[in-house]
N, C-alpha and C positions, 0 to 999 in steps of 0.2 A: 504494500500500500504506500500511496506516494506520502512523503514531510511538506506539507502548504504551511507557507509561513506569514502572516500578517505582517502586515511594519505599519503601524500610525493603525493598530487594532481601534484605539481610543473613538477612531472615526465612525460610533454605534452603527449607525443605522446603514451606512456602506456596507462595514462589515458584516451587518444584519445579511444585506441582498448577497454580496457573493456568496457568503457561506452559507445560504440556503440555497443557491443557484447550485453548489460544487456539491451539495448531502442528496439535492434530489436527483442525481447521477445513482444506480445502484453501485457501481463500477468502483464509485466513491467516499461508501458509507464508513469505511473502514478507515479515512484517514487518517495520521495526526495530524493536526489541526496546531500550530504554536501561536497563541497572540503574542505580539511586543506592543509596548509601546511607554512613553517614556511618563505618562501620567497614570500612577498603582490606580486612582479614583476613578476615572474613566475606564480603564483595564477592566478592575471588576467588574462594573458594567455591563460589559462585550463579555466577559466569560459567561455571567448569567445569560443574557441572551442568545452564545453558541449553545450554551446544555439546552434551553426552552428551541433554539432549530434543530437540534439535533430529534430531542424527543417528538416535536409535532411533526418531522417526516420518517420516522424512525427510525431513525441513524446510531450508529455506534463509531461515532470516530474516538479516538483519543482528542482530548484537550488539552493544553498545557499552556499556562499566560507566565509571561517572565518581563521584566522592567531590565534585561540584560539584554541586548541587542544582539552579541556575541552567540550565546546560548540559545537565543532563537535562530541566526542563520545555520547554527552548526547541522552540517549533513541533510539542506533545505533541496527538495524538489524542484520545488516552485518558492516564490517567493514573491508578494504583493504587498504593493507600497502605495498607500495610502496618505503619507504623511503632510503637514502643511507647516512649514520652519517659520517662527515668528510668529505661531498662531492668530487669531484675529485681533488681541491688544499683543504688545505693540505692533504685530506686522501689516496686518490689512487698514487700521484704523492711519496708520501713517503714510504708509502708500495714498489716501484720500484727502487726509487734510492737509496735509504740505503741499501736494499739488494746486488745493484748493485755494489758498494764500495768491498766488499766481492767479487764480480764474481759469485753472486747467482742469476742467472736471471731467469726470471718467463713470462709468458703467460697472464695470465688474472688475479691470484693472488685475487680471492672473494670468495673462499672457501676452500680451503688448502692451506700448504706452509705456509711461511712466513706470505704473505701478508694475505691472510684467515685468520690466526692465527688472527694478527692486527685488520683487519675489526671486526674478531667478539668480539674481547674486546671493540672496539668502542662503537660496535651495541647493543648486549647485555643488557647493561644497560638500555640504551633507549627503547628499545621495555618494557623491564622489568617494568618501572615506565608508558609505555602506557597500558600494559594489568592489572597494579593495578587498574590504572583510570577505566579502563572496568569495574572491578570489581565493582565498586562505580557507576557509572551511565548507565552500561549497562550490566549487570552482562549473562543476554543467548544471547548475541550476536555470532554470529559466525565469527571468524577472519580467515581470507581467508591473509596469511603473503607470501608475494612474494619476502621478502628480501632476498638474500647472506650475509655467507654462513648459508644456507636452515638447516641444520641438526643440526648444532652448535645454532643455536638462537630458531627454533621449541625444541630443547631438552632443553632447558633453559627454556622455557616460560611452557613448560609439566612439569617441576620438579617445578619450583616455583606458577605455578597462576594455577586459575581453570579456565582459558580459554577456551573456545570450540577452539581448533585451528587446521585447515591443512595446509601444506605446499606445497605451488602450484610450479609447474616447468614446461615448456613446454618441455620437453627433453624426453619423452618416447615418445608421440607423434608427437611430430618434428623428431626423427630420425626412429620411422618408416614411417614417409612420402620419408624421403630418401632413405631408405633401398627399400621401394616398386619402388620406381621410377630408383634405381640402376639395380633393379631385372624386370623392367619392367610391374608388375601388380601392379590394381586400388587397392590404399589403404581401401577405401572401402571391396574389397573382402575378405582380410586378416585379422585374427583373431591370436592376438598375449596375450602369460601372459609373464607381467616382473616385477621384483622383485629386491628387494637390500638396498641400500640407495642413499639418491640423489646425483647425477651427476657419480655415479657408480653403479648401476642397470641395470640386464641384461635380452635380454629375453631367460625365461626358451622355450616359445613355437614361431614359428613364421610360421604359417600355413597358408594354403587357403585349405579349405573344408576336412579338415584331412589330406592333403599332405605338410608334411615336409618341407619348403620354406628353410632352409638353406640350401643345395644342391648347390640352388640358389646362393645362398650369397658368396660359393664357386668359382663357376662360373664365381661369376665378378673379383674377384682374378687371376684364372686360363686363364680368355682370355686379362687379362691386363688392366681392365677398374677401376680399384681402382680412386674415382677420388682426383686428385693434395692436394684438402684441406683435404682429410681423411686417409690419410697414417694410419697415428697413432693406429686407431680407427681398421682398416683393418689386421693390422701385430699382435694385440692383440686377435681379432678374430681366428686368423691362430692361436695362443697360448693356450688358453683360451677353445676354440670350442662352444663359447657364445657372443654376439654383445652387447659391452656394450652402454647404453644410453646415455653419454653426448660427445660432440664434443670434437674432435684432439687435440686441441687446450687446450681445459682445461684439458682432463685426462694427457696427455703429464707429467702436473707438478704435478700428485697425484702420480705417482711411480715413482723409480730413473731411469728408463732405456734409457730415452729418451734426455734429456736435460742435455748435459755435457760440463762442459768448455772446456776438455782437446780433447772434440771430435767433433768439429766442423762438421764431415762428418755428425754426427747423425742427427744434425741439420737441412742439407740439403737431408738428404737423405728421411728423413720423414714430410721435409715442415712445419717446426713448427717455427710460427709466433711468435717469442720473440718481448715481448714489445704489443702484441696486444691489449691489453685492453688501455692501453695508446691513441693509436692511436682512438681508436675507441668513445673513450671520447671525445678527441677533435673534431671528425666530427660530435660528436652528438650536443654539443655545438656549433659547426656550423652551423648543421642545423637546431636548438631549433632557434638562433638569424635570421636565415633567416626565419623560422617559423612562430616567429614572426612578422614581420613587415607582412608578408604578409596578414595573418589572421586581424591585426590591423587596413591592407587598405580594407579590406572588401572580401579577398579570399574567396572563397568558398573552402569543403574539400569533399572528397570522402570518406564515410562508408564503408568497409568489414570487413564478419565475420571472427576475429583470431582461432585460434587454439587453447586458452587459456580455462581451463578449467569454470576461476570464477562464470563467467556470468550462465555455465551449474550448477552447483551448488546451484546459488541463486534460479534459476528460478526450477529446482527439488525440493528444501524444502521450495520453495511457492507453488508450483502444485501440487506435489507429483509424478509428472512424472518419473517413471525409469532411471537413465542413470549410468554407469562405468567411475569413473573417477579414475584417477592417483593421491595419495596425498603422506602427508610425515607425517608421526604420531608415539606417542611414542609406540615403542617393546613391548606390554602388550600380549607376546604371540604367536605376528605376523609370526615372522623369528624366528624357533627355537636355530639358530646355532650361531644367533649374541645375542652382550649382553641385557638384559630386561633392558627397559628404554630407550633405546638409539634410537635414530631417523631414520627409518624404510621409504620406497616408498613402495606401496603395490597399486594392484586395490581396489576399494573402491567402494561401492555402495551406490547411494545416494537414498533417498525418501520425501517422509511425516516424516519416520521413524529417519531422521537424515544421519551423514555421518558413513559410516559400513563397516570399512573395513577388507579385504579378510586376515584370516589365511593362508599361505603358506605352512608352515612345515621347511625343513631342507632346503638348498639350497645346490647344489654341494658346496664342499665341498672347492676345490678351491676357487670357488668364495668368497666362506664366508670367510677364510684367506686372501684372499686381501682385501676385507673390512675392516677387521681387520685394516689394519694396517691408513684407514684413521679415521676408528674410535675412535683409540688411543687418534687421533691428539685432534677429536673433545672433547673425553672426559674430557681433562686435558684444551683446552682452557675454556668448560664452567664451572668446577672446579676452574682457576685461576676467571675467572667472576664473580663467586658467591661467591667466598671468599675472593677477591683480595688477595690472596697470589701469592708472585712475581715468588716464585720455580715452578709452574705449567705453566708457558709462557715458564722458560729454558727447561723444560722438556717435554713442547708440542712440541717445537721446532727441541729437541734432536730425537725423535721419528719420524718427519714428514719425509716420504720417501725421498722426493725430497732435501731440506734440508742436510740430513742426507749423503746423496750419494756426496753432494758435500764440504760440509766444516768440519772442525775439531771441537771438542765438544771448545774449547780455541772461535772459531769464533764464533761459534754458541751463544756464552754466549753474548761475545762481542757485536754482531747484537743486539739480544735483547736488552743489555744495550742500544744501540744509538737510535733504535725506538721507546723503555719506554721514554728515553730522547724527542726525536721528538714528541711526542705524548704527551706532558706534561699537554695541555689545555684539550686533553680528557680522558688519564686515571691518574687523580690523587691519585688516590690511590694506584698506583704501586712506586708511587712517590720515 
């Protein structure tokens, strides 16, 4: 039976879904199961509700939760990373307000932008000294990394360790579950390819049985049904003539055309939730604490299977089962038009054979310029990461669209200086 290792286990309700996604596998009932994570009060937690998934689908894995990071990679399977460095005080609540001092405001800020930029200096590091440890006590493990930002930290850990690693995201297939249900037919039916990088990846095809489905997609435009949360996402489509994969909300702050001080209509005219991630922290933290207590008085919880790919993964390179899944892998070839090395979404096929993912070739051409311009961002943040040199944060910054659109290169410096400053306990080496 394979060793699945949590890392950032404290993340309840994630943890919740995969480990009920990987118990309702027969294949997989027998695992051990290791939580880590660096908070014992959240840990217990997540043990309590691995025993209540294990017993509501009747599972018998081993459990074992440890505050030793070590101890839980040692002789690890699989291994899933969960984690968020600088949790939401101080790290997300700072990534927001010091931008904000400027009039730089942001959406969700965990994978571009300003705040991207931040996170991934944070993260970086830490992942970087988790996949050394790999190296040492679990050298063919498979790391299945679910952190933000996805491409910035998967391209760091490709150029420095020999990690087996993919970068999971539910955003190709969470928004063709939208798209189908916008266009009216069972996801099921539709056969789509999408390509790019993560949280900008589009589909090149979105079919049912050889018939063209974007027409469709047209349609919900043309009779008025765009719906309130997808402006964004809809008006780029009309641009574009390609549906890109991540939510309103986040692409919003990867180009400059959306989010402007000076233009408040744009604001409302495309329904873009400034401040979201904020809020959405706090309710989680909400409902973690009420989570809590309740599981502690003996709640029982309800199992269903997510969307996430993990679970399909472990359970194909224990069986050898076929399945297509969605990852994030370095450019060895992938996408011809973007740069080699750099952090690629592509379908993938998994097996007996390992993960194998799909050559694409060239991508419209547009599309690959717009990529460009987030890849810029990410290359120069993981350049400053790897080298701590301080001139590759000014110059990720200078480059990032959203950024760039709104303040003068004089601000742009200045910001950095005050969240190097803010960040003093995490990145000392920009010191």
């Amino acid at each position: 039976m394979p060793r699945i290792t949590f890392i950032g286990a404290g993340s309840t309700v994630f943890a919740k879904n995969l480990l009920g996604d990987i118990l309702s596998f027969p294949e997989l009932q027998n695992a051990t199961i290791s939580l880590f994570d660096i908070d014992a009060e959240r840990l217990r937690t997540s043990e309590i509700v691995a025993h209540k998934v294990a017993q509501a689908l009747g599972a018998h894995p081993t459990i074992e939760t440890t505050t030793d990071r070590r101890r839980a990679l040692a002789d690890a399977d699989y291994a899933i990373c969960m984690i968020q460095v600088g949790g939401y005080k101080p790290g997300t609540v700072t990534d927001f307000e010091i931008p904000k001092k400027y009039g730089l405001r942001q959406t969700i800020a965990d994978t571009l932008g300003i705040g991207g930029i931040m996170r991934g200096l944070r993260t970086i590091p830490v992942l970087l000294d988790m996949c050394h440890e790999m190296e040492q006590l679990c050298p063919d493990v498979t790391f299945l990394q679910y952190v933000n930002p996805m491409a910035m930290n998967c391209w760091a850990i490709n150029r420095e360790t020999s990690i087996k690693t993919v970068g999971l995201c539910h955003s190709v297939q969470g928004t063709a579950e939208q798209l189908a249900e916008d266009i009216g037919i069972p996801i099921d039916e539709i056969n789509y390819l999408c390509a790019g990088i993560n949280h900008m990846a589009f589909y090149l095809r979105f079919e049912r049985e050889g018939e063209n489905l974007y027409p469709r997609i047209r349609q919900v435009v043309e009779e008025g049904r765009v719906p309130d949360w997808n402006r964004v996402r809809y008006e780029m489509f009309q641009r574009l003539g390609y549906f890109v994969t991540e939510s309103s909300e986040h692409f919003s702050e990867y180009v400059p055309w959306f989010i402007k001080r000076d233009r408040p209509d744009l604001i409302e005219q495309f329904n873009i939730p400034l401040d979201e991630y904020i809020r959405r922290s706090e309710n989680q933290i909400a409902g973690w604490e009420k989570q809590r207590a309740e599981l502690e008085a003996g709640a029982d919880i309800e199992v269903r299977r997510s969307h996430e790919y993990g679970s399909l993964i472990i359970h194909s390179l224990e069986t050898g089962q076929p399945r297509v899944i969605y990852g994030n892998f370095a450019n060895n070839g992938l996408i011809d038009n973007l740069p080699e090395g750099c952090c690629v979404e592509v379908p993938c096929l998994v097996d007996k054979n390992g993960l194998q993912p799909t050559k694409i070739g060239a991508l419209p051409p547009h599309l690959a310029a717009l990529m460009q311009t987030n890849i810029n961002v990410q290359a120069l943040t993981v350049e400053a990461a790897l080298t701590g040199r301080r001139e590759h944060i000014y110059h990720a910054a200078m480059l990032d669209p959203h950024t760039a659109a709104e303040l003068s290169l004089d601000q742009i410096w200045s910001l950095v200086d005050d969240l190097i400053a803010a960040h003093e306990g995490w990145l000392p080496q920009y010191q």
